[in-house]
C-alpha positions as CSV (number, residue, x, y, z in Angstrom):
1,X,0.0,0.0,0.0
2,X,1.4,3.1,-0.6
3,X,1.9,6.3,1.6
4,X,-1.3,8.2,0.5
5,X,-3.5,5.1,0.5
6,X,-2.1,4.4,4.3
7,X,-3.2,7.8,5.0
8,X,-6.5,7.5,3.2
9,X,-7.5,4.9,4.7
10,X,-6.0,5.4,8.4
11,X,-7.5,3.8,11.3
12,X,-7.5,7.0,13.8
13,X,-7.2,4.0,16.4
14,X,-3.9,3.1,15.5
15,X,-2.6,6.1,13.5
16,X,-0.5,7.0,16.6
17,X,1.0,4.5,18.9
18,X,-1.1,4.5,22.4
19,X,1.0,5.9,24.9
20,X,1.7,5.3,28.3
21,X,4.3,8.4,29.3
22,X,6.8,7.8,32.4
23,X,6.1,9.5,35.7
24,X,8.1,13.0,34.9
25,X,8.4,16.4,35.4
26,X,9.6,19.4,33.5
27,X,9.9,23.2,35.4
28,X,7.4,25.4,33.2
29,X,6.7,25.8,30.7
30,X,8.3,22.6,29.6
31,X,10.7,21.4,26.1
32,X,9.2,19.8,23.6
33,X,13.0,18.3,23.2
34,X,12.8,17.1,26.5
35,X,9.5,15.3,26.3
36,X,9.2,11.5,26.6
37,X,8.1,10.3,24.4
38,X,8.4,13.0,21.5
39,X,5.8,14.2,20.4
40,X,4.6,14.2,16.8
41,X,4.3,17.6,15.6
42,X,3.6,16.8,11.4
43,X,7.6,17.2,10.9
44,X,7.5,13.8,8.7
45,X,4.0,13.7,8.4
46,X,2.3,16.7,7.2
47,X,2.1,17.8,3.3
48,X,0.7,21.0,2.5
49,X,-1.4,21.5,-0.8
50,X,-1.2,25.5,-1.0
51,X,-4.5,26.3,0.9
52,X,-2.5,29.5,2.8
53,X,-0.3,30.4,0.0
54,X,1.3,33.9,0.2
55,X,-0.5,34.5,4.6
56,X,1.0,36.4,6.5
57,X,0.9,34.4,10.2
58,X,1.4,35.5,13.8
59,X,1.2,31.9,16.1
60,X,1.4,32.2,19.9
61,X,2.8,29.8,21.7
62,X,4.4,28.6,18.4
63,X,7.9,26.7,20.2
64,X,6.4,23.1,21.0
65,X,3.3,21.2,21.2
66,X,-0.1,22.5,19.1
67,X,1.5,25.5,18.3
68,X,4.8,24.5,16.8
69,X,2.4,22.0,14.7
70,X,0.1,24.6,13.5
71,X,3.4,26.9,12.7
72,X,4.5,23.7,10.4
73,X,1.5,23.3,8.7
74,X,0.8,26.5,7.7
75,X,4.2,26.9,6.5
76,X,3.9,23.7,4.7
77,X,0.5,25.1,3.2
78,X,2.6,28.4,2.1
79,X,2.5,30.8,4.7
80,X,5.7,32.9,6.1
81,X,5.2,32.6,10.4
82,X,6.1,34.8,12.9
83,X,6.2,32.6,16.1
84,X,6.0,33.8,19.2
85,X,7.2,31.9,22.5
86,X,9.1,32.5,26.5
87,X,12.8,33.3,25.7
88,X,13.7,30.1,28.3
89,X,11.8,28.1,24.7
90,X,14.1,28.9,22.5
91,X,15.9,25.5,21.5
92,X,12.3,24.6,20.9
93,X,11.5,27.5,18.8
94,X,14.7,27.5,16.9
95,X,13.8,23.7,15.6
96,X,10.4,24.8,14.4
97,X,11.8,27.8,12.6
98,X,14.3,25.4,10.8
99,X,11.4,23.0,9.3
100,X,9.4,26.3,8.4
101,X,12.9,27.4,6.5
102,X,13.4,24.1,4.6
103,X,10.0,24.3,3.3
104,X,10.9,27.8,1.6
105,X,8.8,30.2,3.9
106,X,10.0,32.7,6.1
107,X,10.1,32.2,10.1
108,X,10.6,35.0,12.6
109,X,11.3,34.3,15.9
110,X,9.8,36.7,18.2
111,X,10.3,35.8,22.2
112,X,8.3,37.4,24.7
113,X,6.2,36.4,27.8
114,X,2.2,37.3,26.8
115,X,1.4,38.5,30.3
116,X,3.0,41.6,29.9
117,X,0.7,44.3,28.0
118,X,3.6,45.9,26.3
119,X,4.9,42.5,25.0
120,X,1.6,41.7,23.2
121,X,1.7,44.8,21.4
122,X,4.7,44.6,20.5
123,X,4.9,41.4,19.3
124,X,2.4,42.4,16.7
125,X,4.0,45.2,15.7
126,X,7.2,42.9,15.1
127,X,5.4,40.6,13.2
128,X,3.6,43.6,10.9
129,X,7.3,45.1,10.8
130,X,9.1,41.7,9.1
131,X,6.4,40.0,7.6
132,X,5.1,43.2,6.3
133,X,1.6,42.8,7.0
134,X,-0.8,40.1,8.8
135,X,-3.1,38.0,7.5
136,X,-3.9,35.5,10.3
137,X,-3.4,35.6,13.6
138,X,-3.5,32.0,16.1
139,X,-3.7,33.3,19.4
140,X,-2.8,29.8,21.5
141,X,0.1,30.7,23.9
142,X,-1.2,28.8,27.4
143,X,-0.5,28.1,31.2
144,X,-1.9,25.1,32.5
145,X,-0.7,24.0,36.4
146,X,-2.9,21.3,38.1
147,X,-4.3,22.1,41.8
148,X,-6.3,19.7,43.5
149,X,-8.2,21.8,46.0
150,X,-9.6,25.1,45.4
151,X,-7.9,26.3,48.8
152,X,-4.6,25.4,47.5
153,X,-4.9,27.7,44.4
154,X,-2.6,30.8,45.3
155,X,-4.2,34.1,44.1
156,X,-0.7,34.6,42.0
157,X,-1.8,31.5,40.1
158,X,-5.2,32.5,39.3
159,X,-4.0,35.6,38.0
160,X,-1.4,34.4,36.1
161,X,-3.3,31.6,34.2
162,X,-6.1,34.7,33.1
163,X,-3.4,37.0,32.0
164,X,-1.8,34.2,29.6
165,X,-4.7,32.3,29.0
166,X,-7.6,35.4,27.5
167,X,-6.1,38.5,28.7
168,X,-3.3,38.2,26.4
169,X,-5.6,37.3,23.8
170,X,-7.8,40.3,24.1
171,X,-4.5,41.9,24.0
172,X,-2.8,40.4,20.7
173,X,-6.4,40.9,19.1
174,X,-6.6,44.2,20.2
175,X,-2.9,45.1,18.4
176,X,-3.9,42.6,15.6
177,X,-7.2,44.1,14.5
178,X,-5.8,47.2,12.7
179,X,-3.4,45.6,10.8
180,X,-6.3,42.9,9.3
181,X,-8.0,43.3,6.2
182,X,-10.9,41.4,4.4
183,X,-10.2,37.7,4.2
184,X,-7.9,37.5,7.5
185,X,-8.9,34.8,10.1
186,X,-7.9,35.0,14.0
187,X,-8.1,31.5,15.4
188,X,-8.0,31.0,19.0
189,X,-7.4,27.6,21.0
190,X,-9.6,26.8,23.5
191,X,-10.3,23.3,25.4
192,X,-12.6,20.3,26.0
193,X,-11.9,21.6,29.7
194,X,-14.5,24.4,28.5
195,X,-17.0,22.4,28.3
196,X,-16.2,19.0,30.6
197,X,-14.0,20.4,33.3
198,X,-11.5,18.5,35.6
199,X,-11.3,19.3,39.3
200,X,-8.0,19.8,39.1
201,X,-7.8,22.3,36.7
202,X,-10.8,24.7,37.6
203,X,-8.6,27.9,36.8
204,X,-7.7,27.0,33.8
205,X,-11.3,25.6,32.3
206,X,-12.4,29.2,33.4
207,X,-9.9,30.8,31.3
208,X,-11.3,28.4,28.0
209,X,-14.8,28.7,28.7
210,X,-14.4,32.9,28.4
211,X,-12.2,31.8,25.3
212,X,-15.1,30.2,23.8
213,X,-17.5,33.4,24.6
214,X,-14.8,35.9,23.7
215,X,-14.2,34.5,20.5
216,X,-18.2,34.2,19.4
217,X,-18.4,37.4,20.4
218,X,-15.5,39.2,18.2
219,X,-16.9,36.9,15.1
220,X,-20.2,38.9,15.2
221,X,-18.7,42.0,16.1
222,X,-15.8,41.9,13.0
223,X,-18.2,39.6,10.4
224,X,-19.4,43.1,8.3
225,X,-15.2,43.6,8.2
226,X,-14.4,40.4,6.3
227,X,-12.4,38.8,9.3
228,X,-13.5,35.4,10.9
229,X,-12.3,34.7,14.1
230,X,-12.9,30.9,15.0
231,X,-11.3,28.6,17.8
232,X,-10.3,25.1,17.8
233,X,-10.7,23.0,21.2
234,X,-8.4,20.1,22.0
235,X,-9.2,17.2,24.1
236,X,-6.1,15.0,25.7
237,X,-3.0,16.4,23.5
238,X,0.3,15.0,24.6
239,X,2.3,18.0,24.9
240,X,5.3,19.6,27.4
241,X,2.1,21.1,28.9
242,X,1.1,17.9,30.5
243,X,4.6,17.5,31.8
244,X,5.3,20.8,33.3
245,X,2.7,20.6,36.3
246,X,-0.3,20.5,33.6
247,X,-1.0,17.2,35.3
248,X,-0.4,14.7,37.8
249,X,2.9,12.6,37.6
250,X,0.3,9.7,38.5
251,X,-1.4,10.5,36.1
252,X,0.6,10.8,33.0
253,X,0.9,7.0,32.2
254,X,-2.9,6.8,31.2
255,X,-2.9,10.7,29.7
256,X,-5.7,10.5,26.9
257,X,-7.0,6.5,27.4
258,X,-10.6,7.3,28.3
259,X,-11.3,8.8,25.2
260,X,-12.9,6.9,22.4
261,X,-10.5,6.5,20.6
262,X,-8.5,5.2,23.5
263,X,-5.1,7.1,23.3
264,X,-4.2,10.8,23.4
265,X,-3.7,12.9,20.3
266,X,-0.9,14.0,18.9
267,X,0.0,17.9,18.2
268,X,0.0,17.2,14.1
269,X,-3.4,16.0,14.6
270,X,-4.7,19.4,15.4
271,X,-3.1,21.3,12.7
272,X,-5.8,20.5,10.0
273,X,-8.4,22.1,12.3
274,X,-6.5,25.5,12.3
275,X,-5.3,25.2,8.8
276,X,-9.5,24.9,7.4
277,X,-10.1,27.7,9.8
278,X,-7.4,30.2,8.3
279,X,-8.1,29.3,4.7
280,X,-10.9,30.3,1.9
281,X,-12.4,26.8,2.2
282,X,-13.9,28.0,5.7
283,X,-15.5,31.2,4.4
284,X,-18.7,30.6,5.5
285,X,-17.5,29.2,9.3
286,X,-17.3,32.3,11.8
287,X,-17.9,31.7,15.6
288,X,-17.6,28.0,15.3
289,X,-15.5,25.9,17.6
290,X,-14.2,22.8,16.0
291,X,-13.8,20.1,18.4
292,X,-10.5,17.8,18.2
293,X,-10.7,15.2,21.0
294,X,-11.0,11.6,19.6
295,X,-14.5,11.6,20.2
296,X,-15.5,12.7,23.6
297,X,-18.8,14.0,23.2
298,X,-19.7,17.9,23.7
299,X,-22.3,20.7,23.4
């Protein structure tokens, strides 16, 4: 059989080996070269057909995990990326920016921490500056830390996972808008955790469920501009996000089993929702979440 008929005709059950990670722990927010096992971000994998040729992208978040696979699709589909990520990513950031180079698009690496106000203006402005212009815009930079008991949740926390998690977005949208003419898409990455939340990680759920509101909201209020702005929501991803107090160490070995499908989902397995919701072939989608979460059911 060859290569495209395997893909064809994949079973999503064994597409990607099940894993069972090791106990482990990474300080945040966690190395995608560090994870164990890797993680498969489409570097082998993905093959673009043109559907973003000649975008313009900002990606948040864009160093590891769902974010450094969306960055390699698009540029695979023909975009030039500006990727955005924490200075202490940049071994991560640098790899991505290699595969983005080798398939003949541009990558400009643009560090800074999303929390600050200043940074998330500025980051846009950098990417405007060297891309010279912006046509889509993937707001998905994230913090997730796992606390058991409300009463354990340290105010500094709280705040922090808001400012990363929608303030920064409100932010980077904010800076983004002017610079986005008719036919530009802002994507934002929210969570199953919006709609089915864990116990552990009540902060966090909060932060995806106002993602999901803020980002029907902007598609109404920027629809009569040409601009969709759509969001993609990931169920059990196996990412350095699990690995850098996103979950238990207990926990990791059976990350993503009680899904379905059985397994967790890989990073590459996301990038086709966010690559539909950028391109002409979603014109008619605005306010839409697209789930991605091997079948777990949802409003």
């Amino acid at each position: 059989m060859s290569t495209h008929d395997q893909l064809t005709f994949c079973d999503p059950v064994s597409r990607f080996h099940r894993i069972s990670p090791p106990r482990q722990s990474q300080p945040e927010p966690g190395l995608d070269a560090e994870l164990d096992p890797a993680a498969d971000r489409g570097e082998e994998s993905y093959r673009g057909t043109g559907r973003l040729e000649g975008r313009r992208a900002l990606i948040t978040g864009a160093d590891s995990g769902i974010g450094a696979a969306v960055a390699i699709a698009f540029a695979r589909e023909g975009a030039d990326v500006a990727l955005n990520y924490l200075p202490e990513e940049r071994e991560d950031a640098e790899r991505v920016a290699e595969i983005i180079r080798a398939a003949g698009r541009r990558a400009i690496l643009l560090p800074a921490d999303l929390a600050d106000v200043e940074a998330c203006r500025s980051v846009v402005s950098d990417a405007v500056d060297q891309l010279g212009g912006l046509d889509a815009l993937v707001n998905n930079a994230g913090k997730q830390v796992s606390v058991d008991r409300l009463e354990d949740l340290e105010d500094e926390e709280w705040t922090a996972t808001f400012d990363v998690n929608i303030t920064a977005i409100f932010r980077v949208t904010q800076a983004a808008l002017p610079h986005l003419e008719a036919g530009a898409t802002i994507v934002n990455t929210t969570s199953i955790q919006a709609y089915n939340p864990s116990t552990n990680l009540i902060h966090y759920a909060s932060t995806k469920a106002a993602i999901n509101n803020f980002t029907k909201g902007m598609a109404q209020q920027v629809a009569s501009r040409g601009i969709r702005v759509n969001a993609v929501a990931p169920g059990p991803i196996w990412t350095p996000l699990q690995v850098s107090k996103g979950q238990p160490q207990d926990a990791l070995p059976d990350f993503g089993k009680d899904t379905p499908l059985g397994r967790a989902g890989q990073p590459t397995e996301l990038a086709p929702a966010f690559v539909f919701l950028s391109s002409p072939e979603s014109s008619y989608v605005l306010g839409e979440t697209l789930h991605v979460n091997g079948g777990t059911p949802t409003p």
